[in-house]
C-alpha positions as CSV (number, residue, x, y, z in Angstrom):
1,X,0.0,0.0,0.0
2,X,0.9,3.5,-0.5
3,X,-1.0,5.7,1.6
4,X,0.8,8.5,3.4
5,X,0.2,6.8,7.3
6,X,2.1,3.8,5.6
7,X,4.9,5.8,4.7
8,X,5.8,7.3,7.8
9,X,5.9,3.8,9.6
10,X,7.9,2.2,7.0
11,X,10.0,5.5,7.3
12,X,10.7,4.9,10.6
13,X,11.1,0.9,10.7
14,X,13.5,2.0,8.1
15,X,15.3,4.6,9.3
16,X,15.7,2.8,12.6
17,X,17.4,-0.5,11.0
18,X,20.4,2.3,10.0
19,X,19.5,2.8,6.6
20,X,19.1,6.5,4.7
21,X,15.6,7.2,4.6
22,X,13.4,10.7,2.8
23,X,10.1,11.7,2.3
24,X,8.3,13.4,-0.3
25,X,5.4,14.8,0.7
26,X,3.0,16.9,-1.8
27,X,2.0,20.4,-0.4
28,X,-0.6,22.1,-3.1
29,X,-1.9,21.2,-6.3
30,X,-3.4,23.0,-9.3
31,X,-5.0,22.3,-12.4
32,X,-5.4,18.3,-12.9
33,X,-2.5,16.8,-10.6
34,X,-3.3,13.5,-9.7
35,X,-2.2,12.9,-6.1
36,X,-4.0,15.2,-3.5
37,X,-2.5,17.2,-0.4
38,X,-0.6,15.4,1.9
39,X,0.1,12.2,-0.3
40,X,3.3,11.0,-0.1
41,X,6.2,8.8,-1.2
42,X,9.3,7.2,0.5
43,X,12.7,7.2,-1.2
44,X,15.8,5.0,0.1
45,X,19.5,5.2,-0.3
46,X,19.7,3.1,-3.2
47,X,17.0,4.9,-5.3
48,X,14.1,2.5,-4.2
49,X,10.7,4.5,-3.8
50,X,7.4,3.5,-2.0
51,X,4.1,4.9,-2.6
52,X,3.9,8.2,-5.2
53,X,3.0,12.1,-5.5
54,X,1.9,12.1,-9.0
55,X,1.0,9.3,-10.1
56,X,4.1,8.2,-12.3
57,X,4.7,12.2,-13.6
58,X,7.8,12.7,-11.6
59,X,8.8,10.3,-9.4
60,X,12.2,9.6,-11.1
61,X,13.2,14.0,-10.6
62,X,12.0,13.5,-7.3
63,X,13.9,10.5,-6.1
64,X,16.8,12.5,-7.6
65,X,16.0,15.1,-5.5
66,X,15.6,13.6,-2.6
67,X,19.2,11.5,-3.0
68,X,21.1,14.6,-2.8
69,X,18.9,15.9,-0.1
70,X,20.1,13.0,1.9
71,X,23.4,13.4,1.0
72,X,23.2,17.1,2.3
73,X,21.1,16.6,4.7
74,X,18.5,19.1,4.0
75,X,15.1,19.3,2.7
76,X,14.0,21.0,-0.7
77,X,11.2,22.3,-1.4
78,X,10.3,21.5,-5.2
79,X,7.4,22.4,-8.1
80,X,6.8,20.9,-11.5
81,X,4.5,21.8,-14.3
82,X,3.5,22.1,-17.2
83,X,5.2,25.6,-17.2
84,X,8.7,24.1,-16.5
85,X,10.7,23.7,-20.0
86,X,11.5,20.1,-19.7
87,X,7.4,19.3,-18.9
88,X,6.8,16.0,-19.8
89,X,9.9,14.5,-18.7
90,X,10.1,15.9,-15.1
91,X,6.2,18.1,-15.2
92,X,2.5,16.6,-15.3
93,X,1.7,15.9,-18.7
94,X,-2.3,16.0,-17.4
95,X,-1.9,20.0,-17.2
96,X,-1.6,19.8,-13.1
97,X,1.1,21.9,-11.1
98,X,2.2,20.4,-7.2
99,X,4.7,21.5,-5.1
100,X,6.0,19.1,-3.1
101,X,8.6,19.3,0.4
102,X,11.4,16.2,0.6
103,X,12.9,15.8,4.3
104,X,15.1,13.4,5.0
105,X,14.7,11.2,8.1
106,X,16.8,11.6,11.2
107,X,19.7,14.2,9.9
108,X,20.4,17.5,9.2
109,X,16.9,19.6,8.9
110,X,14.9,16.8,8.0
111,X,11.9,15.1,10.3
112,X,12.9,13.7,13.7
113,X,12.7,10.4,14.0
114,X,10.6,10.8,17.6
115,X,8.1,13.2,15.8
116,X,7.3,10.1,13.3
117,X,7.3,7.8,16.2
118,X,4.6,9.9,17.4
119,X,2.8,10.3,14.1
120,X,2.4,6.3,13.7
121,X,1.2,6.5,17.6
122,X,-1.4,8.7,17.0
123,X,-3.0,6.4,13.8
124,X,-2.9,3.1,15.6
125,X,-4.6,5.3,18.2
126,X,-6.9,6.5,15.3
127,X,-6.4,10.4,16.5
128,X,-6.0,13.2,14.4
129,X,-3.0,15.1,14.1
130,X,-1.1,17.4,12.3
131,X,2.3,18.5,11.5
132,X,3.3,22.8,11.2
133,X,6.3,23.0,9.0
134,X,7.8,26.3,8.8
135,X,9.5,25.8,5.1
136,X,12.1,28.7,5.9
137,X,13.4,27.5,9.3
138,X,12.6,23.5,8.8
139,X,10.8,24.2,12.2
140,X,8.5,21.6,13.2
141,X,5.3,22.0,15.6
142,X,2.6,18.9,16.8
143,X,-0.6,19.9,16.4
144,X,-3.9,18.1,18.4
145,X,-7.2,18.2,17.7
146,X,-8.0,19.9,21.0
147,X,-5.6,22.2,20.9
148,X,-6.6,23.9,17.2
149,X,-9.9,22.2,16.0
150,X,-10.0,25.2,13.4
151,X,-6.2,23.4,11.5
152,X,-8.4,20.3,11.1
153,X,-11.7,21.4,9.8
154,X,-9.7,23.8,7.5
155,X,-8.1,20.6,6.0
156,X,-4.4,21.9,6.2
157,X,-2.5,22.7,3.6
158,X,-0.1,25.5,2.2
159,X,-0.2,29.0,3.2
160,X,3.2,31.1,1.5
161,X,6.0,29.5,3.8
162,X,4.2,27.3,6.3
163,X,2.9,23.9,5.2
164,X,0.2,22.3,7.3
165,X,-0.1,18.2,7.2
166,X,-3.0,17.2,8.9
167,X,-2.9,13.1,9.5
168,X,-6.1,12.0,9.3
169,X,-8.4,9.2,10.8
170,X,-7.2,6.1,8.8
171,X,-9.8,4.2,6.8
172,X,-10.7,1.2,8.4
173,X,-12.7,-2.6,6.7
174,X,-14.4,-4.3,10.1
175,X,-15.7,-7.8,8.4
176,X,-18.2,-10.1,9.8
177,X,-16.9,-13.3,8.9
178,X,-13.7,-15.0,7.5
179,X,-15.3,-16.8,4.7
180,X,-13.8,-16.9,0.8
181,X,-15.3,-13.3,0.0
182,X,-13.4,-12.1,3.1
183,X,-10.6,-13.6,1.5
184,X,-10.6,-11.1,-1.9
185,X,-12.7,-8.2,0.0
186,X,-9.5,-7.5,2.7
187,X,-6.5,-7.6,0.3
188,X,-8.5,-5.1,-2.1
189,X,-9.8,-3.0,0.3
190,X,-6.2,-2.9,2.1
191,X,-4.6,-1.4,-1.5
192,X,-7.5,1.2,-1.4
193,X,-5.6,2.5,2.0
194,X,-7.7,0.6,4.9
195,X,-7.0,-1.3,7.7
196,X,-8.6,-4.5,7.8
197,X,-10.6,-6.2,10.7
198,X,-11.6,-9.5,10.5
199,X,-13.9,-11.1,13.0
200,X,-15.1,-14.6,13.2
201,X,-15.2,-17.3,16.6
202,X,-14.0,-19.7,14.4
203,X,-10.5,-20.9,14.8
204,X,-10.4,-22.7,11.3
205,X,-12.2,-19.9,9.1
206,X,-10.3,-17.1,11.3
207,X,-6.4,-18.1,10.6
208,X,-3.5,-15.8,10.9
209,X,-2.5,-17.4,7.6
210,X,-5.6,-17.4,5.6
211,X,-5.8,-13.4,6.4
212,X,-1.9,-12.9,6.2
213,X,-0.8,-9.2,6.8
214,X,-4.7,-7.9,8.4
215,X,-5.9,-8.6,12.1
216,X,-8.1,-11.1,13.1
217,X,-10.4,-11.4,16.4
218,X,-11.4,-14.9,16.9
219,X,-14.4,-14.3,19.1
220,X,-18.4,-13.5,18.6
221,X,-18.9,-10.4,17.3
222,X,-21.0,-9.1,19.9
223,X,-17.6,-9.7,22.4
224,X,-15.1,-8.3,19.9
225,X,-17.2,-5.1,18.7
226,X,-17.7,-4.0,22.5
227,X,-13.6,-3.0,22.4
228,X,-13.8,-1.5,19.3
229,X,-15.2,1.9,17.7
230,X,-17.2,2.0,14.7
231,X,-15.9,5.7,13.9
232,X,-16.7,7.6,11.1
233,X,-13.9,6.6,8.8
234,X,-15.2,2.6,9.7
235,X,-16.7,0.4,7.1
236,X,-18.7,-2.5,8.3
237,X,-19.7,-5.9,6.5
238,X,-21.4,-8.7,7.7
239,X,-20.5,-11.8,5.1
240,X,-21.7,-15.1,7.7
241,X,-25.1,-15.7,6.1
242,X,-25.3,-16.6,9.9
243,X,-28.3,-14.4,12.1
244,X,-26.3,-15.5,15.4
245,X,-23.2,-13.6,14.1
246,X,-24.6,-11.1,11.7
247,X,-27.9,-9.6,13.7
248,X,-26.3,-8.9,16.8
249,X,-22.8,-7.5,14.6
250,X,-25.7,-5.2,12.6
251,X,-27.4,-4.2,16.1
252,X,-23.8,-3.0,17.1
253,X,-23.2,-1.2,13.4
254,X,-26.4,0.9,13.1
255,X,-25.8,2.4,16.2
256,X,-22.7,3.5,15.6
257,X,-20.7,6.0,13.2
258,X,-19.4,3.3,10.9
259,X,-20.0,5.5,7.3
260,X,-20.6,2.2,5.7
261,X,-22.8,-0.8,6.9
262,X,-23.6,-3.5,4.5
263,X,-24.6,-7.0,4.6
264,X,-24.5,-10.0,2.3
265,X,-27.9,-11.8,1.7
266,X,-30.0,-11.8,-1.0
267,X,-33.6,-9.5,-1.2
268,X,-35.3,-12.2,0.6
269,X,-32.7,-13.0,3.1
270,X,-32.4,-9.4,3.9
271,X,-36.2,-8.7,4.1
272,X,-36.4,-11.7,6.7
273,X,-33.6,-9.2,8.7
274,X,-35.4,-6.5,8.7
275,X,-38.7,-8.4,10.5
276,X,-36.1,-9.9,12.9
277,X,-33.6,-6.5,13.7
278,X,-37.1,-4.2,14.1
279,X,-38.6,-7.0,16.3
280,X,-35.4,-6.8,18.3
281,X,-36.0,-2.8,18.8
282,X,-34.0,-1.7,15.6
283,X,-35.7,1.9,14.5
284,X,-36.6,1.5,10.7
285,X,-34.5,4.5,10.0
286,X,-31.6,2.6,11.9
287,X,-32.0,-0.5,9.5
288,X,-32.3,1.9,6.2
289,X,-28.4,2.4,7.1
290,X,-27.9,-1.3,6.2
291,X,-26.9,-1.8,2.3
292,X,-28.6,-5.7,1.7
293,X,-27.8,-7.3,-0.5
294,X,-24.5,-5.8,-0.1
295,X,-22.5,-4.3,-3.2
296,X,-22.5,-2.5,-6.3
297,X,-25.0,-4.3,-8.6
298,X,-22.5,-5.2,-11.3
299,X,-23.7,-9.1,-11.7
300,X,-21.0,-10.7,-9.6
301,X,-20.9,-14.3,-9.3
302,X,-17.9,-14.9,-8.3
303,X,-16.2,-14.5,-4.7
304,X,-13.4,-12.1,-6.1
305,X,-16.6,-10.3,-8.0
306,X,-18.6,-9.8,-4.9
307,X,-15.7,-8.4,-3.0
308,X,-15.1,-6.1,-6.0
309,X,-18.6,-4.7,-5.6
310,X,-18.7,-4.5,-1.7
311,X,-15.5,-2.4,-2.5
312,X,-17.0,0.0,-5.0
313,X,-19.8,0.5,-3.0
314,X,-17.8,1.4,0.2
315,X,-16.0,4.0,-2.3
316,X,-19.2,5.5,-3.8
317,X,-20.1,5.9,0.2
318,X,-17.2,7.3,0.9
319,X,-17.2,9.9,-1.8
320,X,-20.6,10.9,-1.3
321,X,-21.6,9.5,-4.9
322,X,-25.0,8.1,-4.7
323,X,-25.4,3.7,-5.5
324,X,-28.1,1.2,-4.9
């Protein structure tokens, strides 16, 4: 995966097994540039990258870049466009503009490696942060949610010589069930930036090596939900075709903040739900939450399909496009 949360971890793991470490992280955009605010790429020593801040445009000037900013030991501050004379080979053929900061890990004026330590802290924690960066000084500040709210709801960003990173909430996949869908559904949804979940009592559906690289709770839902928090960056999808684990896993969903509740089941099978979830003292308007059958309708048959769909539907959700 490449999202920016990644980046600072495997900066650190890196930089902490001794070897030379930068970031690149994008500060504004204009026009079509492909990568947004804040994303962000990790270049090594050798000329190895991880993750991007253009989407293929110019990775290979910035990797550049960022090898002599670790051999100096200062950070750069760089733009490309469509204006620069050499556009297509180091600009955005799209028509876009970004400017972009590279800071190199543990030296000189780059990022301190107890600063990232504290950045990957406050994501497993799932708290927002946010990084001040004065670009004329290299000065770093910490900023918390209760400290400035009015950082976070403005998004961040660039303002003349101060850049503003706000570290969001990661995206996070909680699945009912570790069944073959689950299987597809955590890998893909994993590349599209979240964290995966996976809950099931079973200990031969619910192996480590069957969901290599996500966590898994073996316990009932009802047990493993009560330590965790549906927030507003949470998808949730039951996948059991079981009531004993999916109704009381749906009970916990629609009264939460998950953004995304969905549940696998055809019409019928959901309808039958519905009678059940209301007669357990589910509101209607609670139960409307509940996408059933779950997905995109794109016909999928197969398990890799129906993952692909519970995917798209989690995205249209997410991006406030409207899906059935």
């Amino acid at each position: 995966m490449a999202v920016a949360e990644e980046m600072k971890a495997m900066a650190l793991r890196l930089h902490r097994q001794g070897q030379p470490v930068a970031l690149a992280t994008v500060m504004a955009t204009w026009g079509s540039a492909p990568r947004p605010v804040g994303a962000q790429m990790l270049i090594c020593a050798d000329g190895s990258f991880h993750g991007s801040v253009s989407g293929g445009c110019v990775e290979g000037a910035v990797v550049l870049e960022a090898l002599e900013a670790l051999e100096a030991g200062q950070c750069r501050r760089l733009r490309y466009g469509v204006a620069d004379a050499d556009a297509f080979a180091v600009g955005l053929a799209c028509g876009g503009e970004i400017e972009l900061v590279v800071e190199p890990v543990g030296q000189g004026q780059g990022v301190d490696p107890a600063m990232l330590q504290r950045l990957v802290e406050a994501q497993s924690a799932r708290q927002p942060i946010a990084v001040r960066l004065d670009l004329s000084s290299w000065q770093r500040e910490l900023i918390l949610a209760q400290t400035d709210l009015a950082v976070f709801e403005a998004g961040g960003g660039l303002a003349g010589d101060v850049f503003t990173y706000v570290q969001t909430v990661p995206l996070r996949l909680v699945i009912i069930g570790a069944v073959h869908i689950a299987q597809y559904l955590a890998p893909m949804a994993q590349m599209a930036g979240y964290l995966v979940t996976i809950i099931d009592p079973r200990d031969s559906f619910a192996s480590p090596a069957r969901f290599d690289g996500h966590e898994v709770i073996v316990d009932w839902p009802e047990e493993a939900l009560a330590r965790l928090a549906l927030d507003g960056r949470t998808a949730f999808v039951t996948l059991t075709h079981d009531p004993k684990m999916d109704t009381p896993a749906l009970q916990h969903a629609v009264a939460s903040d998950a953004f995304y509740i969905g549940a696998l089941g055809s019409t019928r099978t959901h309808a039958k739900r519905r009678q059940s979830m209301l007669e357990l003292g589910v509101s209607a308007a609670q139960f409307a939450r509940i996408q059933g059958p779950v997905g995109l309708d794109i016909g999928s048959r197969t398990p890799a399909e129906i993952a692909l769909s519970i995917l798209a539907a989690m995205t249209a959700k997410l991006r406030g496009r409207a899906h059935g």
